[in-house]
N, C-alpha and C positions, 0 to 999 in steps of 0.2 A: 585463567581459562579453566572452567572445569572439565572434568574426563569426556563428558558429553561432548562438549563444545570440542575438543580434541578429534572424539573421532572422527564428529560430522563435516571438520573442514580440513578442507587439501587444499594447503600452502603451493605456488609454485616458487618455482627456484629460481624467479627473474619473473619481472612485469611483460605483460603479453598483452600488445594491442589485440583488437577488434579481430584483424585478418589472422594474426599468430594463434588467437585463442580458437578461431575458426576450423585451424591447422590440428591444434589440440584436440578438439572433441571429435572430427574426424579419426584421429588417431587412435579415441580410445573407441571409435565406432565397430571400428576394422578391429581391434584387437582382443576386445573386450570376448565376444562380438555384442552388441549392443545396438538398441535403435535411439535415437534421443534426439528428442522433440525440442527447440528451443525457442526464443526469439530475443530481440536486441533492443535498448531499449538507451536513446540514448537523447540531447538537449542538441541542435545544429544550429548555428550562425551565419550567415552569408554576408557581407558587405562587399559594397565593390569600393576600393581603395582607391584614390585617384592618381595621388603620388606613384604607386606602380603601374596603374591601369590595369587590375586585374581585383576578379571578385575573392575575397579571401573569407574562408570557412574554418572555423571554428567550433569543435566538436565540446560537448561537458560532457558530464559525467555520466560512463559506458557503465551499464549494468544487462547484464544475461539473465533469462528465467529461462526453466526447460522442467523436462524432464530425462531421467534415464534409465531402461530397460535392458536388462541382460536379457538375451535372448533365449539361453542354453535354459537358465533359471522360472525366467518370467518374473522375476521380482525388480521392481521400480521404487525409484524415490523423484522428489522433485528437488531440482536445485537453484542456487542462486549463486552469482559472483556478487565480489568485493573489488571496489575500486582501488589502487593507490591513490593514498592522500597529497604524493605530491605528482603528479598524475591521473588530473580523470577521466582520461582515455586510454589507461591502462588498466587494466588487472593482475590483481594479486595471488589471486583465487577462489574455490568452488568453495560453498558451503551448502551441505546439503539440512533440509527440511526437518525439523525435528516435533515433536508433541511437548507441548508447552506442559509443564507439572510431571514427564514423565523421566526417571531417570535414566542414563545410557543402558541399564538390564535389560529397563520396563520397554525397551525400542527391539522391536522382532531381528531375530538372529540374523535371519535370511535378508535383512536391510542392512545390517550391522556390515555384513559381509559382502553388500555389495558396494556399501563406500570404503572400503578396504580392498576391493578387484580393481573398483574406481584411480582410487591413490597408488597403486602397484601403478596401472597402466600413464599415469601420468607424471609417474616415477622413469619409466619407461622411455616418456617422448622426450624428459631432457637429458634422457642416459647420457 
């Protein structure tokens, strides 16, 4: 992984469903403080089983797009989650948006350092 690819993603420290990661970003909402725009994006299954008599659902693989806005700063980036592989209705963590051919410098300060307010604050919620 290069230095790049370092800063722009935040690992969490245990897989987070759909509802936990919800919990998360809330948390860095209020913390941060921050507005952040998101939505969910995910494969559903429905069958109804006969042997139990009950319809059973079946989620694939959850992925998050957003954005997020410090508010104090006004400076925004857009991000994306990463699945567990052995898990894809978990998450692993955020990775935020990067400029393709540009290196971690050539990426503005003021961005640099909000996925580092970002990863403090999500450092935070598994205190």
């Amino acid at each position: 992984m290069t230095n790049l690819q370092k800063a722009a993603t935040i690992n969490f420290q245990r897989s987070l469903s759909l509802e936990e990661t919800h919990e998360l970003l809330a948390y860095v909402t209020r913390h941060l403080p921050a507005h952040i725009d998101f939505y969910n994006e995910y494969h559903e299954q429905m069958e109804f089983d006969k042997l139990i008599k009950e319809i059973v659902t079946l989620r694939g693989t959850l992925i998050i797009k957003g954005t997020i806005r410090n508010l104090e700063t006004h400076v925004f980036d857009a991000f994306q989650s990463f699945p567990n592989p052995q898990s894809s209705d978990e998450l692993l963590g955020l990775r935020f948006q990067t400029i393709p051919g540009y290196s971690l410098e050539e990426h503005q300060p003021e961005v640099r350092e909000l996925w580092d307010e970002v990863r403090k604050k999500v450092g935070g919620y598994f205190g």
